[in-house]
C-alpha positions in Angstrom: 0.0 0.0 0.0 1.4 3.2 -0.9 1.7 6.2 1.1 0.3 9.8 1.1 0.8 12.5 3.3 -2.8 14.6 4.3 -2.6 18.3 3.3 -5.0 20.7 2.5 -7.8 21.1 0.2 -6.2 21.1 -3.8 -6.9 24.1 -5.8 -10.6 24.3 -7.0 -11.1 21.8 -10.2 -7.8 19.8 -9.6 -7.5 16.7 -9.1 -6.9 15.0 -6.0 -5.1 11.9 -7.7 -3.3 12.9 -11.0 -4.4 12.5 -14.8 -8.0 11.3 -15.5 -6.8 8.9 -18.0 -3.5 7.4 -16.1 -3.5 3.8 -14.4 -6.1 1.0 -14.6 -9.5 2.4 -14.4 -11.8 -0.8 -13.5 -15.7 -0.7 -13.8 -17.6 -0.6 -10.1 -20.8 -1.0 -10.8 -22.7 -2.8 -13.3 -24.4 0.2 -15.0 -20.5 0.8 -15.9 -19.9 3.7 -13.2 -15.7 4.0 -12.6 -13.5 5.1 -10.3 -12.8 8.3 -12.3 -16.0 9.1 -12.0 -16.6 9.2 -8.5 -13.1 11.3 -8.0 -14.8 13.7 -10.5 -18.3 14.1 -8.7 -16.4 14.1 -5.2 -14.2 17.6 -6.4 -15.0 20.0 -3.3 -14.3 23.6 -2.8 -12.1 24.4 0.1 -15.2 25.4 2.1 -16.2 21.5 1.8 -13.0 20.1 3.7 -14.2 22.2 6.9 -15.0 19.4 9.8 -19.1 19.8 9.6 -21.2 16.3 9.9 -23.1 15.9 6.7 -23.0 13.6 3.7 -20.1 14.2 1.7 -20.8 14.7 -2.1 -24.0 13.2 -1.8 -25.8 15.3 -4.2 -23.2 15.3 -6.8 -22.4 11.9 -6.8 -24.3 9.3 -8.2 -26.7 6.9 -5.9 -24.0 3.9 -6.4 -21.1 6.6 -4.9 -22.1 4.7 -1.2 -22.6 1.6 -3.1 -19.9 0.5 -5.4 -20.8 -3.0 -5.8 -18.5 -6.3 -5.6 -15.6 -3.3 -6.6 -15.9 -0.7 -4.2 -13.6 2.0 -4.2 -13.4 5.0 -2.6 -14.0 8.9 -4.1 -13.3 11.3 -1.6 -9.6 10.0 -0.9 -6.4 12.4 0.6 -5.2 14.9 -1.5 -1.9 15.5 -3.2 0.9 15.1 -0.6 1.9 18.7 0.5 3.3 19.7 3.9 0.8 21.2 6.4 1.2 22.9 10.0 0.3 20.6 13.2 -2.2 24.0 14.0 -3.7 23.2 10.2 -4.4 19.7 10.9 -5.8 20.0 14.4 -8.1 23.0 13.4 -9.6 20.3 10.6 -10.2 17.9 13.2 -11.0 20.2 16.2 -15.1 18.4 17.1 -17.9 21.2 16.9 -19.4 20.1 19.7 -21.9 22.1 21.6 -19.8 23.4 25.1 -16.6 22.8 23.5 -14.4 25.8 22.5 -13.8 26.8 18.6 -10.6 25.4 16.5 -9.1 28.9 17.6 -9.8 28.8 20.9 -6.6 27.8 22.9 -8.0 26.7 26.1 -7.4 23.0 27.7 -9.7 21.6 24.6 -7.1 22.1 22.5 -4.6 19.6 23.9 -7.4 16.8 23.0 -8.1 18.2 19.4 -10.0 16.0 17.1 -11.2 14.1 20.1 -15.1 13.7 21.2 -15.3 14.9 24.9 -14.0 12.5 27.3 -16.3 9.4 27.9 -17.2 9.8 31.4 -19.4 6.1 31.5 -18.6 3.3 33.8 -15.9 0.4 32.5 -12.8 0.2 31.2 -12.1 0.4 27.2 -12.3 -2.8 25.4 -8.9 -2.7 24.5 -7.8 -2.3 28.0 -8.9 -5.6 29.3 -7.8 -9.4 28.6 -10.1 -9.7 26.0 -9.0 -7.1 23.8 -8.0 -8.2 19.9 -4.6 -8.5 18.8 -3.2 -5.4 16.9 -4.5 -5.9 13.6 -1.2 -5.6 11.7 -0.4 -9.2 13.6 -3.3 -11.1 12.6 -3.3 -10.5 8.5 -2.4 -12.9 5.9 0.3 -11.0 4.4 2.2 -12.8 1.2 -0.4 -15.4 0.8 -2.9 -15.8 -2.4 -5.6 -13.8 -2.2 -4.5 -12.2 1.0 -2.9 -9.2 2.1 0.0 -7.3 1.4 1.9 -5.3 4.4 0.8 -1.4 4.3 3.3 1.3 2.7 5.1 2.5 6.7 4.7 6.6 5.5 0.9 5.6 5.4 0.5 4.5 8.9 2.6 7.7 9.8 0.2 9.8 8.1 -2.0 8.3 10.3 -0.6 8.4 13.3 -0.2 12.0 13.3 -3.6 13.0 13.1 -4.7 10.1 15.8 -2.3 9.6 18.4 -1.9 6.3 20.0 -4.2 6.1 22.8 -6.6 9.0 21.5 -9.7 7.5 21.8 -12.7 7.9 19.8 -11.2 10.5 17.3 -13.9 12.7 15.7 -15.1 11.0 12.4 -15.7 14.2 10.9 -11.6 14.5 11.0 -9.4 14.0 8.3 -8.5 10.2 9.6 -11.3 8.4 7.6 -9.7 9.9 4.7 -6.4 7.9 5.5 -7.3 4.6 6.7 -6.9 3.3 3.4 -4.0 5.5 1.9 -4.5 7.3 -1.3 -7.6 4.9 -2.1 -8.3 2.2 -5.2 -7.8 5.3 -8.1 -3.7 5.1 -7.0 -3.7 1.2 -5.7 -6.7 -1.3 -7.5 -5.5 -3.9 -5.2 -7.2 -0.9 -2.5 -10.6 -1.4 -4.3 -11.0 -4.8 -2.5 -10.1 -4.7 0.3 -13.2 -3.2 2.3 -13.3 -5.7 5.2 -9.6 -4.8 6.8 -10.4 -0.7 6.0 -13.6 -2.0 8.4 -11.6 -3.7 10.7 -8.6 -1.0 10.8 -11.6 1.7 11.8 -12.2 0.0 15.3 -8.6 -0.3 15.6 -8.5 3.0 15.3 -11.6 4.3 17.0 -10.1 2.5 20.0 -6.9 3.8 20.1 -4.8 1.7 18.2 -4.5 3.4 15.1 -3.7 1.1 12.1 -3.8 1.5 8.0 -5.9 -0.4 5.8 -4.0 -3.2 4.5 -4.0 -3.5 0.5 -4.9 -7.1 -1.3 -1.4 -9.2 -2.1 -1.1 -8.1 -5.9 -2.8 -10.6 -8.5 -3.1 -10.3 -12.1 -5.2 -12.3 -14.4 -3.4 -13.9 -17.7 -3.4 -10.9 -19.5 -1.6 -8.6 -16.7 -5.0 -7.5 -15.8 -5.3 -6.7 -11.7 -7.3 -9.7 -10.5 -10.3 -7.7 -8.1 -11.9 -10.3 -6.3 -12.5 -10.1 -2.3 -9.9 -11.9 0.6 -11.0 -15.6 0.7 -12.1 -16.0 4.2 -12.2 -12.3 5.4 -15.5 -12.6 7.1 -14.5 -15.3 9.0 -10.6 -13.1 10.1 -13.4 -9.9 11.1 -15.3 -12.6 13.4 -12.2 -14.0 15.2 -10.8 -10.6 15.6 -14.0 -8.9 16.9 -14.6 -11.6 18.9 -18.9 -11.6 18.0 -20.6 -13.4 14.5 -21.8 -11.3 12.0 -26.1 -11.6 12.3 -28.2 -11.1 9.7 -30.6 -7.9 10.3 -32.1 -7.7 7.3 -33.4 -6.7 3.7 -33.1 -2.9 2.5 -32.3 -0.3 4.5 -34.8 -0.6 7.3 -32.1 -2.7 8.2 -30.0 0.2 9.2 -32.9 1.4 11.8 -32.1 -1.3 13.7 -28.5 -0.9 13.4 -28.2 2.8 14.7 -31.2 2.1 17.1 -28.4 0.0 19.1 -25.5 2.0 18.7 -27.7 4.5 20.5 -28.2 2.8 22.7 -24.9 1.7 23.5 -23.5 5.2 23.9 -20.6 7.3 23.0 -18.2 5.1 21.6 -20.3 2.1 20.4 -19.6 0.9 16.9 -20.4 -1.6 14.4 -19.0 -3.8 11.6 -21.5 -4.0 8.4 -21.4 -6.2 5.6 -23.9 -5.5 2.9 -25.1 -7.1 0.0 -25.8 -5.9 -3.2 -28.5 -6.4 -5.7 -25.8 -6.7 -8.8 -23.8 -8.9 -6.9 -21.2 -8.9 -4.2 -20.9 -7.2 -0.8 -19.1 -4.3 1.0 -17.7 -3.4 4.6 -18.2 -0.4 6.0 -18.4 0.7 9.7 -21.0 3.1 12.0 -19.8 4.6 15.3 -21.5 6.5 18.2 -20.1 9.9 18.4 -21.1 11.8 21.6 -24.5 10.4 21.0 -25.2 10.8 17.1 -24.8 7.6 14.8 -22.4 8.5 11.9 -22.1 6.2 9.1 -18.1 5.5 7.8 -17.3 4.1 4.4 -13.1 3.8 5.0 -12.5 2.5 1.8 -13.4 5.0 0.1 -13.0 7.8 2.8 -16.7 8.6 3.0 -18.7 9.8 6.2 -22.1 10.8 6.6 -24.9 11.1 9.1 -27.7 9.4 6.9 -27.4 5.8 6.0 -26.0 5.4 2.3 -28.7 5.3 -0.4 -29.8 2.4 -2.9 -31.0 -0.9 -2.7 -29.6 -3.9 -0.4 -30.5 -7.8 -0.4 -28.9 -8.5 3.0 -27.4 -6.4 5.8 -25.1 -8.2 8.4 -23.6 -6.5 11.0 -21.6 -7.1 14.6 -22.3 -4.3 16.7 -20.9 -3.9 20.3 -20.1 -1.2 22.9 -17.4 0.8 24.0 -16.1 -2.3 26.0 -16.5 -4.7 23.2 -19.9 -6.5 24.5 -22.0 -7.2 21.3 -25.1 -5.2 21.7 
């Protein structure tokens, strides 16, 4: 997985990723929808990088932009690698929550920037006790076919200085979303499959450990074509690692009621694993947290969050969701 450094927004109408018509540029969708495409209806203004819940690019991209079929990728990915100041990056991450001070404000808020305010609940953390998961990094299958290949280091640097180790429950309005899974499937197509680790690498992260998506081990087809099919097994690596069985919820996105219903009720710091199915063909992983009390829905892979549920039609919805202290809820 190749590394990029998170700067600042790119100059109105450039692009985030380089020439429109370099590197393989694979079909998502079966209505022919490519990566290209989304980068193109994801193009913000510098007034859209500000830290504000709300869907991102919704209304410019099309419906499948959430769903991107059996080969997701992601549309809304880092930037060109530029150097930024520590105040820059904390100011895009600084939480507008209500009671909590402005990203100018230099009070003792600041020293917790791009945190959600301190959990003040009963219970340690789940990754404080024995039954914590291992770190993610030591339980992938790097090298072997159809697994994993190890992450670029600079990427999990990027990460790491935006989420400290041991930061808590970052802000998923912050620019870490946009990093879990490096410069996305429009730089990497082996980044395009690879949905379930981005999932599993946001509760490593949202815990405290933060940790890179890791991309699929490079395969190419006879022709030297990039083979995109999903990691053999992967659901069954996300269930030993969380600990909890994916359950079935449901058909169509009534399932997702039920989904944030629980997270509510599990509080600040409750999250989930989904695993959706689509109509086309194929599945995708993608996560939803409880931040300070509001349910925000996180697509990793392709550095997407949003407070609504994504649109379009599902055929199954699976899902683990659990608390703060890793009890399946």
């Amino acid at each position: 997985m190749s590394g990029a450094s998170y700067g600042g927004p790119p100059p109105r109408g450039a692009s985030r990723r380089g020439s429109a018509g370099a590197g393989y540029n694979p079909v998502v969708t079966s209505d022919g929808v490519r990566w290209r495409d989304y980068e193109l209806a994801a193009e913000a203004s510098a007034d859209e990088w500000r830290p504000v819940l709300r869907p991102l690019a919704v209304n410019d991209a099309p419906v499948s932009a959430w769903h991107g079929g059996p080969v997701s990728g992601r549309h809304d990915g880092p930037p060109q690698r530029q150097d930024i100041s520590a105040r820059q990056r904390h100011d895009r991450m600084q939480p507008r929550w209500p009671g909590l001070p402005s990203p100018g404000h230099d009070g003792p808020a600041r020293r917790h920037d791009g945190l959600l305010p301190k959990w003040p609940g009963p219970g340690a953390d789940w990754f404080d006790g024995p039954s914590r998961p291992p770190r993610l990094d030591t339980c992938r299958p790097y090298g072997t076919p159809g697994g994993l290949a190890r992450p670029d280091p600079q990427v999990q640097r990027d990460l790491c200085q935006v989420v400290p180790d041991g930061a808590r429950f970052p802000d998923p309005r912050g620019t870490w979303v946009r990093l879990v899974n490096g410069e996305g499937p429009s730089e990497d197509p082996f980044r395009a499959t690879n949905s379930l680790d981005c999932a599993l690498a946001v509760i490593s992260t949202w815990h405290g450990e933060p940790a890179v998506a890791a991309p699929r081990q490079p395969e190419y087809d006879r022709v030297g074509r990039p083979s995109l099919s999903g990691e053999p097994g992967g659901v069954s690596r996300a269930e030993r690692w969380l600990g909890h069985r994916f359950e079935y919820v449901g058909q169509g996105r009534r399932a997702y009621t039920t989904i944030a219903q629980r997270l509510g009720a599990g509080g600040h710091g409750a999250a989930a694993v989904l695993v959706t199915r689509w109509p086309s063909g194929g599945n995708h992983a993608w996560n939803a947290v409880n931040a300070a009390g509001e349910v925000v829905w996180i697509d990793a892979q392709r550095g997407h969050t949003s407070v609504d549920p994504p649109p379009g039609p599902v055929t199954g919805v699976f899902c683990v969701v659990i608390d703060r202290r890793g009890r399946r809820l």
